[in-house]
C-alpha positions in Angstrom: 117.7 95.7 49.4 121.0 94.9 50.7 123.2 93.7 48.0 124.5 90.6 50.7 121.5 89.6 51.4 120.2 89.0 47.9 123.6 87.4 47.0 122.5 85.0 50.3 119.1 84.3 48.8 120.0 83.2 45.6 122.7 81.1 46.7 119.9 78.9 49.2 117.6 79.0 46.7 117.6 75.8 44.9 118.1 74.2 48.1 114.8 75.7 49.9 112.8 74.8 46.3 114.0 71.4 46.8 112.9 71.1 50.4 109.1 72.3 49.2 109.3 70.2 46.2 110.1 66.9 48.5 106.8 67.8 50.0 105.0 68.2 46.6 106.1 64.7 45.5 104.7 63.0 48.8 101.6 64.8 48.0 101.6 63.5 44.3 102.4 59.7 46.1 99.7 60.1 48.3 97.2 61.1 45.3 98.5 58.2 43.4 97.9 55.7 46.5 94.3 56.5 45.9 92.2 53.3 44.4 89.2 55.2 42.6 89.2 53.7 39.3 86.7 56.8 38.4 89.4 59.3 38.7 91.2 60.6 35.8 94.8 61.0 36.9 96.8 61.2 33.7 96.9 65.1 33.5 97.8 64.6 37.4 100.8 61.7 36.2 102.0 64.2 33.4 102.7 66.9 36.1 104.4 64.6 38.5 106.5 63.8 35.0 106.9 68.0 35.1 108.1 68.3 38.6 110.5 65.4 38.5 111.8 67.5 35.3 112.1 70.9 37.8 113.7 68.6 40.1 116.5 67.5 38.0 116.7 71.0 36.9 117.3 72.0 40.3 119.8 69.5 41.1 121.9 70.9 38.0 121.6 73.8 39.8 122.8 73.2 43.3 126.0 71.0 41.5 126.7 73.7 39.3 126.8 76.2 42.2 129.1 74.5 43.8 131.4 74.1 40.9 131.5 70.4 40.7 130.3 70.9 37.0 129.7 72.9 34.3 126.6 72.0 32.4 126.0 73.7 28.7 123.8 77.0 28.2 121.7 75.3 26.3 120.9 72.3 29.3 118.6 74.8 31.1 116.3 76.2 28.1 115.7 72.4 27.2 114.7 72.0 30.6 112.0 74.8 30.4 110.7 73.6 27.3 110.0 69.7 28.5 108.0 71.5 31.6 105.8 74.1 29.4 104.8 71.2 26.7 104.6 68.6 29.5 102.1 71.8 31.3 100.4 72.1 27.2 100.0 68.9 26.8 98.4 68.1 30.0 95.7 70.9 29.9 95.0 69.8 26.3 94.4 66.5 27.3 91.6 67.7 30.6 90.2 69.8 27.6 89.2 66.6 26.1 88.5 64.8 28.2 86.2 67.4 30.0 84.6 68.5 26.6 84.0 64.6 25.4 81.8 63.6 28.9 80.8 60.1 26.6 84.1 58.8 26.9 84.4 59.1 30.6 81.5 56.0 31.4 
């Protein structure tokens, strides 16, 4: 692979994740316009809480590329590690409430 173009990718990047995560929140809006009190959304609000966290991230991203600032190593990692217990604590949660079909009436 050409070394320019991969330098190219990475630098629009963040902004092409951005532009398909804009459409991934309007879907998540649209699925929360829904009125079926029957539907169990809470594992659905929790990843709306995760890509809102990915989105930030992102954002840090894009400013940092452009040098505006210089965020901490450590920013990124903590980051990560709201998204994968956010992801944890979600499927945990549709465990239960899949496993536990009394609670659901």
């Amino acid at each position: 692979m050409n070394p320019y173009f991969a330098n190219a990718l990475g630098l629009v990047a963040p902004y092409y994740n951005l532009a398909l995560v804009l459409i991934v929140i309007l879907l998540f809006l649209r699925l929360f316009r829904i009125r079926n009190k029957k539907a169990y959304t809470l594992p659905w609000k929790l990843l709306f809480f995760a890509v809102l966290v990915y989105v930030a991230e992102e954002i840090v991203t894009v400013i940092a590329a452009t040098g505006l600032i210089h965020p901490p190593k450590v920013l990124f990692p903590i980051f990560e590690m709201i998204i994968i217990t956010t992801f944890i604590y979600m499927l945990l949660l549709q465990k239960e409430y899949v496993s536990n079909p009394k609670k659901r009436k």
